[in-house]
matplotlib code that plots the C-alpha trace (Angstrom):
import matplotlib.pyplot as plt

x = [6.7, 8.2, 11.5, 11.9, 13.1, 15.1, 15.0, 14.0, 13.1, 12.5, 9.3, 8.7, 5.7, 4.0, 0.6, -0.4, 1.0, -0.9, -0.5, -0.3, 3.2, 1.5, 3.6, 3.0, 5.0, 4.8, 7.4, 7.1, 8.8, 8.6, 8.9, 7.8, 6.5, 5.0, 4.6, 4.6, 3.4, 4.5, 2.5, 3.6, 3.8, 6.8, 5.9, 8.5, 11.1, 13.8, 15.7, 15.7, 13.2, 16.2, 17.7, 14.3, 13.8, 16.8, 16.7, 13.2, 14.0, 17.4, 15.0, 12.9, 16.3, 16.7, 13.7, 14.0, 17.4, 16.5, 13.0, 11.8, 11.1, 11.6, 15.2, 17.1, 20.2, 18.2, 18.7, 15.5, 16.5, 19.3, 18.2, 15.4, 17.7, 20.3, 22.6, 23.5, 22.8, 24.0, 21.0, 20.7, 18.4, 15.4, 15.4, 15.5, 12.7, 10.3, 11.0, 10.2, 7.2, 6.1, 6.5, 4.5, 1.9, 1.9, 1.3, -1.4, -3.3, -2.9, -1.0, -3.5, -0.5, 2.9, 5.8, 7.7, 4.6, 5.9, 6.4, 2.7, 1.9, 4.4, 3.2, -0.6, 1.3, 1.1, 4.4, 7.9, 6.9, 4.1, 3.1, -0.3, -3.1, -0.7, -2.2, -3.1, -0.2, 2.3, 0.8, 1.1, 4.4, 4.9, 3.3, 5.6, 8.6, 7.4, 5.8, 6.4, 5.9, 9.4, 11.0, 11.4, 11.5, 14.8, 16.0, 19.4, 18.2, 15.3, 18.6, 19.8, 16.5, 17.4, 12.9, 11.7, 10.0, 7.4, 6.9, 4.2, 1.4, 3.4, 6.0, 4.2, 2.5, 6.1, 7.3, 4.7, 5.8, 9.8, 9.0, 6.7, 9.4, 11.6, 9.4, 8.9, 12.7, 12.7, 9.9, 6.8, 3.2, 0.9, 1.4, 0.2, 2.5, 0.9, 3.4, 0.3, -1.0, -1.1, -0.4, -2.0, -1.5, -2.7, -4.2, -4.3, -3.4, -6.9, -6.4, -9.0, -8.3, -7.1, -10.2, -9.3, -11.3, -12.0, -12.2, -14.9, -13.7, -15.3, -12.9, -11.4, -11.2, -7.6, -6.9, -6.9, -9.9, -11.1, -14.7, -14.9, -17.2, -16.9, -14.8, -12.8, -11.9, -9.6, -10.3, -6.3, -4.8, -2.1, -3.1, -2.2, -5.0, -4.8, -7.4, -6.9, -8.9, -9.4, -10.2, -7.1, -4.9, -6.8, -6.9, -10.1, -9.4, -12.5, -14.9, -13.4, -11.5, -8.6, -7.6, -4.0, -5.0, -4.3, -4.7, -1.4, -3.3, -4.6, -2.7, -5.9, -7.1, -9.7, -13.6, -15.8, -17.9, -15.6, -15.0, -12.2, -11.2, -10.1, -8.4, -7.7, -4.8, -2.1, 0.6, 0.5, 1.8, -0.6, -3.6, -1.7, -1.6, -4.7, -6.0, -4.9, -5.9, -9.1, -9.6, -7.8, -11.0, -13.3, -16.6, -17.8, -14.5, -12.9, -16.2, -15.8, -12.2, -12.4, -14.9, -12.8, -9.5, -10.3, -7.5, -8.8, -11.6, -12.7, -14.8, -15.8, -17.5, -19.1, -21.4, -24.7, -27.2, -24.9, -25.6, -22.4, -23.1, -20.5, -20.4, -18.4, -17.2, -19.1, -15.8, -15.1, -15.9, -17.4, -19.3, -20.6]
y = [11.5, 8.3, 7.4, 9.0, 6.1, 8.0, 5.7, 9.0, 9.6, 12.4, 12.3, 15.6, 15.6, 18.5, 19.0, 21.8, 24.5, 27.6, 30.7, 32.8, 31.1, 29.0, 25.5, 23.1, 20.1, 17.2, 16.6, 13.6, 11.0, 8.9, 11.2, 10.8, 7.0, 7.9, 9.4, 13.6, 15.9, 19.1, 21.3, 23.7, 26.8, 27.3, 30.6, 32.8, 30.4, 30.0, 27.2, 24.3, 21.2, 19.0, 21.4, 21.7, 18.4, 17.7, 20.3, 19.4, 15.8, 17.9, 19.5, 16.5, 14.5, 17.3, 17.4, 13.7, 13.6, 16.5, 16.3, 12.3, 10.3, 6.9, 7.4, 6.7, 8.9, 12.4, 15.0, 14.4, 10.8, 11.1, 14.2, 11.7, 9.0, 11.2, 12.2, 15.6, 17.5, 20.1, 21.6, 23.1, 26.4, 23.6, 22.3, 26.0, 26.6, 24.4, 24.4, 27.8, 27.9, 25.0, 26.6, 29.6, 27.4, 25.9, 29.1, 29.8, 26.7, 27.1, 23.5, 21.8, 21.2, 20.5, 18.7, 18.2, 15.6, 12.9, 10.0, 10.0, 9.3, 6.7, 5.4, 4.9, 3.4, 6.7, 8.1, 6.2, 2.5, 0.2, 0.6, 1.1, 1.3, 2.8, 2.8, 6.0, 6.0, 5.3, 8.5, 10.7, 9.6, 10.5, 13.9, 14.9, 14.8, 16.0, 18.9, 22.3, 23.5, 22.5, 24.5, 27.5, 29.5, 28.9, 25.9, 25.9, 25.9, 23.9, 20.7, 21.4, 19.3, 16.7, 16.8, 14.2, 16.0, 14.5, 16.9, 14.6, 17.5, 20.0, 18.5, 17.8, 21.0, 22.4, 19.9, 22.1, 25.4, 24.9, 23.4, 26.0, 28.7, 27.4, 27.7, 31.2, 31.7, 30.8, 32.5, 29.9, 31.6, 29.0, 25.6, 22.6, 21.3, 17.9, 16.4, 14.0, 17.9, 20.7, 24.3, 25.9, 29.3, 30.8, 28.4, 25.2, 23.7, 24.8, 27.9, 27.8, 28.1, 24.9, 22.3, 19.9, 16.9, 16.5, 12.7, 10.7, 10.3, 6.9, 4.3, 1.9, 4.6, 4.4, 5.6, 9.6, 10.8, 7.3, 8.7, 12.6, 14.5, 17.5, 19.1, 22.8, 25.3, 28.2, 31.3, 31.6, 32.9, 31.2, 28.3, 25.8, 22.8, 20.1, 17.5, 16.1, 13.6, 10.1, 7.7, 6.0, 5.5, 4.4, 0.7, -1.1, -3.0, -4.5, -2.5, 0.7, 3.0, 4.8, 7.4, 9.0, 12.8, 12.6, 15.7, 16.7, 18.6, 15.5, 13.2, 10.7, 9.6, 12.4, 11.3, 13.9, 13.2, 15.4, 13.2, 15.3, 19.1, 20.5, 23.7, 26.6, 28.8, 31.3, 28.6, 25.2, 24.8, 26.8, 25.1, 21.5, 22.7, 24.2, 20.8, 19.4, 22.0, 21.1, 17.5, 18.2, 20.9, 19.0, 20.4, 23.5, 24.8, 24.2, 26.1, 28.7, 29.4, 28.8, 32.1, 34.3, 34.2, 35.6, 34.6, 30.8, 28.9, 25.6, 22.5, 20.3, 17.0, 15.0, 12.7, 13.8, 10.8, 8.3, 10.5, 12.3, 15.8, 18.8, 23.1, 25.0, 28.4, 31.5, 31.6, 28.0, 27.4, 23.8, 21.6, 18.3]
z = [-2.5, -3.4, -5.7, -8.5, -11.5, -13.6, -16.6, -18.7, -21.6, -23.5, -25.7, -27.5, -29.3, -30.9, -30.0, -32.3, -34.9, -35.6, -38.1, -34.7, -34.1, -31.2, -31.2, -28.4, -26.8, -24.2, -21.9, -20.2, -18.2, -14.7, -11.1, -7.9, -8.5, -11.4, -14.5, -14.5, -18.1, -19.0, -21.5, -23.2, -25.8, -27.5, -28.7, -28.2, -26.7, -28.1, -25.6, -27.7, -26.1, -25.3, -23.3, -21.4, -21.1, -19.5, -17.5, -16.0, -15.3, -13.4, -11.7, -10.7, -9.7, -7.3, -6.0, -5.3, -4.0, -1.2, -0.5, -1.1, 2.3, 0.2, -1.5, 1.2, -0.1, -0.1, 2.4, 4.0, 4.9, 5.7, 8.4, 9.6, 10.4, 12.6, 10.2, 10.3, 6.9, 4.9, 3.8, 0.1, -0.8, -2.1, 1.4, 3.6, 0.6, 1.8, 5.1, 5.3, 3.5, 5.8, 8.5, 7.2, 6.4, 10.2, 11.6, 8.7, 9.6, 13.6, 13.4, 11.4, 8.6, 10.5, 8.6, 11.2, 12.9, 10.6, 13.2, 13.8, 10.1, 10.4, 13.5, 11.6, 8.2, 6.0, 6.1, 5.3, 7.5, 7.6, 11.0, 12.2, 14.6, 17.7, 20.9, 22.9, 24.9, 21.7, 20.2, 23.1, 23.4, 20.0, 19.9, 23.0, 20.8, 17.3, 15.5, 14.7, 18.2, 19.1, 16.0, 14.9, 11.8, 11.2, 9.7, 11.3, 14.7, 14.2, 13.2, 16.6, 17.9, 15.3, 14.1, 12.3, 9.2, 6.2, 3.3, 1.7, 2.1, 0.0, -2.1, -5.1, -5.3, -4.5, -7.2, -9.9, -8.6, -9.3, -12.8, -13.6, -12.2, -14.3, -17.6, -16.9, -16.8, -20.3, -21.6, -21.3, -20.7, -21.9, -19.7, -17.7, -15.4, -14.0, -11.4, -9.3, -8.6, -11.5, -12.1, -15.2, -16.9, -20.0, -22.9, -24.0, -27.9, -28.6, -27.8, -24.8, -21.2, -19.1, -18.1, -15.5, -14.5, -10.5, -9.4, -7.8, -4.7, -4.3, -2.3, -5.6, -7.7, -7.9, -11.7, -12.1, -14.6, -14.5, -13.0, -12.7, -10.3, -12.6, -14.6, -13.8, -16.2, -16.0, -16.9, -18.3, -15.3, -13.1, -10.8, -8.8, -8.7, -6.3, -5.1, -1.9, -0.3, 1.8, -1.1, -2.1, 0.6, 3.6, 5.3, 7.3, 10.3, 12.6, 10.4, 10.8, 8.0, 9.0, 6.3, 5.6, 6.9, 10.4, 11.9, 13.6, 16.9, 18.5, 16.2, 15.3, 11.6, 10.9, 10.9, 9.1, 6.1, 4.0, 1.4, -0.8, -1.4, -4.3, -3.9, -7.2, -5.7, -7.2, -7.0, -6.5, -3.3, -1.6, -3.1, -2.0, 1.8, 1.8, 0.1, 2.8, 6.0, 4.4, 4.6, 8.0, 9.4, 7.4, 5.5, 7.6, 8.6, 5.0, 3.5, 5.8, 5.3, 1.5, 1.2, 3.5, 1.4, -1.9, -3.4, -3.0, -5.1, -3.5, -4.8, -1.8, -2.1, 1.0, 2.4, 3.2, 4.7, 2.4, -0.9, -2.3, -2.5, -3.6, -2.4, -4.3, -4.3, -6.2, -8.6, -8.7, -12.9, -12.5, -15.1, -14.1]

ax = plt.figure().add_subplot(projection="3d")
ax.plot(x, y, z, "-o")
ax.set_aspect("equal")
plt.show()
């Protein structure tokens, strides 16, 4: 998650009116090093969109001040580089769930093994190709093996933690909380990852576009493998995958998802996952356990949890080629 720039402003534009009493806005503004969206039906709300806005970029400020490796200030930081925190109900949030999620995954997904994506150049420094011995040194004295489920002892071993696999899912989940709080059932919430629920301004369920996942394409929607639609429930829709942040040295690409169990790059021909779940920060870790396991494991796991829909794109023979699940609603 990077620095949030809070020079925000609050653009309220109505999407669409209807003799149903349907009335959409846009909330928008700059989070998480870059822009976020918030879609919504103001049916029935009667908060006024000021007040929303504001309180969504509150939202997002907190977010950034507890949770955010790159602002220095947050609680995060500050825990990371010795200090001893207070932490606040966002941060025992997460850490929880994380830790839920580690056991879930059998390790696959572990916060707390944030040196080693530092140590490769894909967590808060620009380090990279460690030797074997710097990252056996490393995993000795990291991951959620050393913790426990409780946050307050877990400080005791002063860990070393990265949120980067959750935190904008998370990031969806606590804005979309809060638009329930008030009343909101139809909504996109598009924070880098997405949660949906109901309709859009046409009155049709949610379509979301699923990128290429071709190295360069750097620009969200700019080529789409396919396209998703809802089917109007609540979901959390998040695409992970090894396209945009990778570097080549002596012919060789080393991708961001380093799998935390033997604490290398991964090196499957799983090219990107994209993962439909009840809440968005299920489907971000799970996004992530996948490009972790890679293409037989994720498509196995996918079709034993049915409360998961999965879309998985890879390399066969140097042809892209894509598997999704029975109730994944795709149109290429």
């Amino acid at each position: 998650m990077k620095k949030i720039y809070l020079i925000v402003s609050l653009i309220c534009v109505f999407l669409l009116s209807s003799c149903d009493g349907r009335r959409y806005i846009v909330l928008s503004g700059y989070a998480q090093g870059g822009t976020y969206a918030v879609k919504m039906n103001m049916k029935g709300v009667t908060e006024k969109e000021a007040v929303i806005q504001a309180k969504v970029d509150s939202l997002l400020v907190l977010i950034d001040n507890t949770l955010s490796g790159y602002n220095k200030g947050s609680l995060l930081s500050r825990m990371n580089a010795g200090e001893q925190i207070e932490p606040n109900d966002m941060f025992r949030d997460i850490y929880e769930k994380s830790y839920r999620i580690w056991e879930e995954t059998g390790g696959a997904v572990d916060v707390a093994s944030g040196p080693l994506f530092d140590a490769w150049g894909f967590g808060f420094t620009t380090d990279s190709l460690p030797s074997d011995e710097t990252i056996a040194g490393i995993m000795e004295s990291c991951g959620m093996d050393r913790l426990t489920s409780s946050l307050d002892a877990s400080l005791e071993l002063h860990p070393k933690l990265n949120f980067n696999a959750i935190a904008q899912g998370y990031s969806c989940d606590v804005i979309a909380g809060y638009l329930h709080s008030i009343g909101v059932k139809d909504m996109l919430v598009d924070i880098g990852e997405i949660y949906c629920e109901g309709l859009n301004p046409s009155g049709k369920p949610w379509s979301i576009g699923v990128d290429r996942p071709e190295d360069g394409n750097n620009t969200p929607g700019a080529q789409l493998s396919g396209v998703w639609t809802s089917d109007g429930g609540y979901h959390g829709v998040v695409t992970s995958g090894n396209y945009r942040k990778f570097y080549i040295r002596d012919g060789r690409k080393y991708a961001h998802t380093i799998d935390p169990r033997s604490g290398q790059p991964v090196s499957h021909n799983l090219l990107s996952a994209t993962i439909i779940a009840p809440d968005a920060t299920t489907a971000d870790a799970i996004a992530t356990y996948c490009m972790v396991i890679g293409l037989d494991q994720a498509r196995e796991f996918i079709l034993g949890d049915s409360a998961l829909e999965g879309y998985l794109i890879y390399d066969e023979d140097g042809q892209m080629s894509s598997w999704s699940s029975p109730g994944f609603n795709i149109s290429e």
